[in-house]
N, C-alpha and C positions, 0 to 999 in steps of 0.2 A: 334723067335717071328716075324710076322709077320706083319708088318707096313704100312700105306700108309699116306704119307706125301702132305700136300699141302699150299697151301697161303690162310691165312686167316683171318680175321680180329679179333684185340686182345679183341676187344669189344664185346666179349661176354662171358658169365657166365664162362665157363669153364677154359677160356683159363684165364681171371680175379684169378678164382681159383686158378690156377695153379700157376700165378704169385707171389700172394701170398705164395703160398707155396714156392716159391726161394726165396722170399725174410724173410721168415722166415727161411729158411736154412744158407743166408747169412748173416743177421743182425749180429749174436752174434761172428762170427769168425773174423769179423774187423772193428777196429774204423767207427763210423757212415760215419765223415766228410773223411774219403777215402772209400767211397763208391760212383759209379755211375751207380745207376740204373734207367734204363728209367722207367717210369712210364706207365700205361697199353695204355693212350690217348697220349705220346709223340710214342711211338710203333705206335700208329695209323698214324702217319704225311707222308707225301707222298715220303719223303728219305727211311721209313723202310720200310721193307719187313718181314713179319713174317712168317714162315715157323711149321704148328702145324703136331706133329706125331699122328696117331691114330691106337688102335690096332683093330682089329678083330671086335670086337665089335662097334669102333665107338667112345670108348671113350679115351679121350688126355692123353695120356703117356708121353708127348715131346713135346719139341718147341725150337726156335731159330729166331734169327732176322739179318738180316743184312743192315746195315746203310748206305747206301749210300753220301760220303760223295766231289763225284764229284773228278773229275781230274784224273780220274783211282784209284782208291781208297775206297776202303771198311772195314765195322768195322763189326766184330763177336759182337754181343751182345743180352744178357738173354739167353742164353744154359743151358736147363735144361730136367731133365731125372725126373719122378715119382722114388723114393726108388724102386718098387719095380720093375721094368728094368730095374734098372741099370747090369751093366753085360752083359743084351743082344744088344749089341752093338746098340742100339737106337741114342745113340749120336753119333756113329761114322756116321750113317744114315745121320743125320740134315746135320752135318759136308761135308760129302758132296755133298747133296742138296743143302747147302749153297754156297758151289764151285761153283757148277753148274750153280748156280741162277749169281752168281757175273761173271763168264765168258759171260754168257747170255748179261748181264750188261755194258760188257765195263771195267771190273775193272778188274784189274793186279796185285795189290796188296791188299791182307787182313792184317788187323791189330785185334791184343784183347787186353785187358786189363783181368784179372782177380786176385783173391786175392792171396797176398804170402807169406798164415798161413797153418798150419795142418787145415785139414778136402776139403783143393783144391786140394789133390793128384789125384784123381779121373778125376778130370777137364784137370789138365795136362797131365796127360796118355793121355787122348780122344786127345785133341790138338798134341801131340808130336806124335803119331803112324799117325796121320793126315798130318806129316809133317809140324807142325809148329815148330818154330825156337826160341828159346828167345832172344828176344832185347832187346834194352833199350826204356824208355819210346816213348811214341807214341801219337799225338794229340794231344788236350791239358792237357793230366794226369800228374800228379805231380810225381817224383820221388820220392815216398816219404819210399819205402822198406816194404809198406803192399799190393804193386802193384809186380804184375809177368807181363809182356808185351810179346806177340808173335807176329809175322809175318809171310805169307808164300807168294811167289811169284809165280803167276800165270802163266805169262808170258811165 
């Protein structure tokens, strides 16, 4: 499949859509209160960067954010692929546009947070073939064992 990735603003219909839809994918697989998702207007603040994928057509298949969080230092967050690309490696795309973007940046280290229940397998293939690493928790996330945390080193 063919993709073209760029920087976009989360404020708009689609990209809203979309959000939605992660957040309906992730709602049921882990306790509310260990969940941290930005919302489509903290996406908007001038730390993040959103990153939407678009196919042939034009319409979003994909998206990704990264956080800029100052001191060399950056956070993966909303990585998400539509059902039906998954497989064609869409997310390994974000992934590393997001590289990219964070070297761009000044930043030398990425961190993630993401869930660590059945139905994240998916997520951590993408992150692990990317060469992320499992650490332990990261920023201010709670160790609390419904959290998988990754790192990768830029540098």
């Amino acid at each position: 499949m063919t993709v073209t990735i760029a920087i976009e603003t989360p404020l708009q219909d689609d990209v809203r859509a979309m959000v939605a839809d992660l957040n309906a994918h992730m709602i049921p697989l882990t306790p509310r209160e260990f969940q941290f998702q930005l919302t489509v207007e903290q996406m908007a603040e001038p730390t993040v960067t959103v990153l939407v994928a678009r196919n042939e057509a034009g319409r979003q298949v994909g998206m990704a954010s990264l956080k800029d969080h100052g001191e060399s230092l950056g956070e993966v967050k909303r990585m998400f692929t539509l059902p039906e690309v998954r497989g064609q490696r869409v997310g390994t795309k974000l992934l590393q546009r997001i590289e990219s973007l964070a070297r761009e940046k000044g930043i030398s280290r990425l961190v993630l947070e993401t869930g660590e229940a059945p139905g994240f397998e998916p997520a951590w293939r993408v992150y692990e073939r990317g060469g992320f690493q499992v650490c332990g928790a990261v920023l201010d996330y709670p160790d609390s064992g419904f959290s998988r945390f990754y790192e990768k080193n830029l540098a």
